[in-house]
N, C-alpha and C positions, 0 to 999 in steps of 0.2 A: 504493500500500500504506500509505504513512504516511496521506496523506488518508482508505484507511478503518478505520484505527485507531483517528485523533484522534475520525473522528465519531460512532465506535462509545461510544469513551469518551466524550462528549457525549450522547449517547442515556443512559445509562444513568446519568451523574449526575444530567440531568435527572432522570430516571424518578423515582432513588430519592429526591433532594430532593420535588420536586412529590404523589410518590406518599403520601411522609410527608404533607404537605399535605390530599390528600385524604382520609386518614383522619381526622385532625382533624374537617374538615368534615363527613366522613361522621356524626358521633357528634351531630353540632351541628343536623341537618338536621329540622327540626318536622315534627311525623307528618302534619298538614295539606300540605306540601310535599310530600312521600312520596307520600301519597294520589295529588296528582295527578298526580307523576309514573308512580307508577302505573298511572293510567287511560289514558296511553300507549299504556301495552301491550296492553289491551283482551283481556286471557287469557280472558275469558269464553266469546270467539269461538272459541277453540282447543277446548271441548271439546268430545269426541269423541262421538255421539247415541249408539252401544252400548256406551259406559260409566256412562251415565248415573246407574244406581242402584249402579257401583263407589263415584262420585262422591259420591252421599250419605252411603256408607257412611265414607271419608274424611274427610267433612267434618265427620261426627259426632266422629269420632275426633278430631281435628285442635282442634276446640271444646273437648271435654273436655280434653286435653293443655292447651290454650291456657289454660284458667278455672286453671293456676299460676302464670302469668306475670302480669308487668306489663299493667295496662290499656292497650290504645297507643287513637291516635284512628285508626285504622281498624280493619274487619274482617280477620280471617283467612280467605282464599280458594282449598280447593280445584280445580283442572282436571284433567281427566284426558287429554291425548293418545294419537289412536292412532296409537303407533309403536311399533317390537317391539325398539328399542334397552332397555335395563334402568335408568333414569337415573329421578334428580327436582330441581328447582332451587326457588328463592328467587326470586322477583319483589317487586322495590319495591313498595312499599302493601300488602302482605301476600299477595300472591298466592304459593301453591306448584303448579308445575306437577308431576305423578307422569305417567310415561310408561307405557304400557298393557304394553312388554313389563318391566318390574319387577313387576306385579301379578300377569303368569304366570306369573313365578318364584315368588312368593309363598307360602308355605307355612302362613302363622298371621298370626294379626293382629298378635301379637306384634312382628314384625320388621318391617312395613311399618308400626308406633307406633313404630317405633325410628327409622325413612326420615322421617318426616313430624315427631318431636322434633329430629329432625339440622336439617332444614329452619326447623322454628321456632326452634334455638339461633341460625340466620344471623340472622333477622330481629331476633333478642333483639343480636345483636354488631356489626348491621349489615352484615356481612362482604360481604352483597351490594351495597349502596352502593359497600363500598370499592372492588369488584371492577371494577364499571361504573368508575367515578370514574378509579382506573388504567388501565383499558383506553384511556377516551376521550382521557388526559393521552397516552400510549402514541401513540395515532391521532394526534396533533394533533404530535408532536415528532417522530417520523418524517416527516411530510408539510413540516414546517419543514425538516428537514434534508437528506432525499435526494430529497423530491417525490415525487408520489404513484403514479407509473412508476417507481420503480427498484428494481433486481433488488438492489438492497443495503438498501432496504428491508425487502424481505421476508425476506433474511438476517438483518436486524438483528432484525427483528420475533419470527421465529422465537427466535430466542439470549435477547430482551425475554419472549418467551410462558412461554418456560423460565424463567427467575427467575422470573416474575410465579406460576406453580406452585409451586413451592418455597418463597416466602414463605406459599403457601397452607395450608401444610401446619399451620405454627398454629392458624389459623382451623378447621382441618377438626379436629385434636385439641379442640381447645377446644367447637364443636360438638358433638361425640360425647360429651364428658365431661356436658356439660351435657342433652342428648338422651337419656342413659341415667336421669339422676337424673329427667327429668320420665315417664321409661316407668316407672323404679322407684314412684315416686311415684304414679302413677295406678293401675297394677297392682298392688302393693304387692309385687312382684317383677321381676324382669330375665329370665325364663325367655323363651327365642328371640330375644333382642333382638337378638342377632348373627350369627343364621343365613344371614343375607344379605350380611351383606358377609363370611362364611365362604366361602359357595358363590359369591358373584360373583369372589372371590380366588383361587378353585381352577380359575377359568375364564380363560385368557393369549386376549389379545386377542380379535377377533370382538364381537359386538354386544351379549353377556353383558358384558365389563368395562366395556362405555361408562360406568357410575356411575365407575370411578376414573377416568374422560379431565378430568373435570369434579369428583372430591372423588380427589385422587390418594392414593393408599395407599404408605405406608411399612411397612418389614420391620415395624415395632415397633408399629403401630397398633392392629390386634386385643390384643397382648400389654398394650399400654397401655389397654383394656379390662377385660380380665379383670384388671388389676391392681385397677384399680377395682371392679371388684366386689366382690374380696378385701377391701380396702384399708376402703369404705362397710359392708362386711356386708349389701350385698344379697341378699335372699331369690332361688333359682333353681328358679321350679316348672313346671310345664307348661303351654306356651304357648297360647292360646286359636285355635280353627281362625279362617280367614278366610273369614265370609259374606259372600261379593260373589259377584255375577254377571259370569263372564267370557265377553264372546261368543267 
């Protein structure tokens, strides 16, 4: 018991020493580096042939949103996965992946600009660097500690995944603040932009919430929203439908 105390406590100074660490880095990392880490991932592979022209339609969007932000030295790159969980991420070198079941929830283009400005806020915060960066410091100080068989591992890891959420919840405020101002911005209103994580919020577990497994929600999230909106004097008009084809 005392042995898996001390080494709990040892996991977790590490984490948040080292973890601090990689954020650093993460900010320091040249978009040339990025890139190729990026090309890693080869997301091009992942997309789905009967989303195809969803895919253009995104990646229009995603362009325009993008011509407010800083020049990086890569492109921004929609995929579209089919899978009928509700979810979108952040890939290094710019890639966003948007999963197929998010688009059938979809109700206007509005809110799926507001999924795809959330995604471009990471890449503007790096938040995705930091995240990989953490995970893999995470992988590396458990397999130091308890070896890569052990059932206290995965105890540990679990109780590590938990914190490692919870620091996220800035990053994911911080996003959204910023994702709204570039929907305001392009729209010249905020009208839908949060109909989506409305309706994914009214839905507790099942394949509808997987967007909070991965951008976890807090009671105060939405509320810190519409604060913002108040707060900016955002215009709220009627959200434009969503022309995409969903097979």
């Amino acid at each position: 018991m005392l042995f898996r105390s001390a080494a709990l406590l040892i996991v977790f100074l590490a984490w948040l020493v080292l973890g601090a660490l990689v954020g650093v880095v993460a900010h320091r990392i040249p978009d040339s580096l990025e890139a190729e880490l990026g090309s890693l991932f080869a997301i091009e592979g992942l997309q789905a042939e009967g989303w195809i022209t969803a895919q253009q339609e995104l990646q229009r969007i995603t362009d325009s949103l993008a011509t407010q932000l800083p020049l990086r030295g890569f492109e921004y790159r929609v995929v579209v996965i089919d899978d009928p969980i509700a979810n979108a991420a952040a890939v290094p070198g710019g890639g966003i992946l948007v999963y197929s079941g998010l688009l059938r929830q979809a109700e206007s283009e509005n809110e799926v600009a507001m999924v795809l400005a959330h995604e471009l806020a990471h890449h503007v915060h790096r938040d995705h660097l930091e995240g990989l960066g953490r995970g893999l410091v995470l992988a590396v100080i458990l397999n130091a500690v308890f070896g890569g068989s052990s059932g206290l591992e995965r105890l540990s890891g679990a109780g590590a995944q938990g914190l490692a959420l919870k620091m996220g919840r800035d990053d994911e405020r911080e996003a959204d603040q910023l994702g709204l101002l570039l929907v305001a911005q392009h729209y010249g209103h905020v009208g839908g932009a949060l109909d989506f994580f409305l309706r994914v919020g009214d839905r507790p577990g099942g394949r509808a919430a997987s967007w909070f497994g991965t951008h976890p929600l807090s009671s105060d999230r939405v509320d810190r929203l519409h604060d913002a909106i108040e707060t900016h004097g955002y215009a709220v008009r009627r959200p434009a439908p969503l022309m995409i084809t969903r097979p």
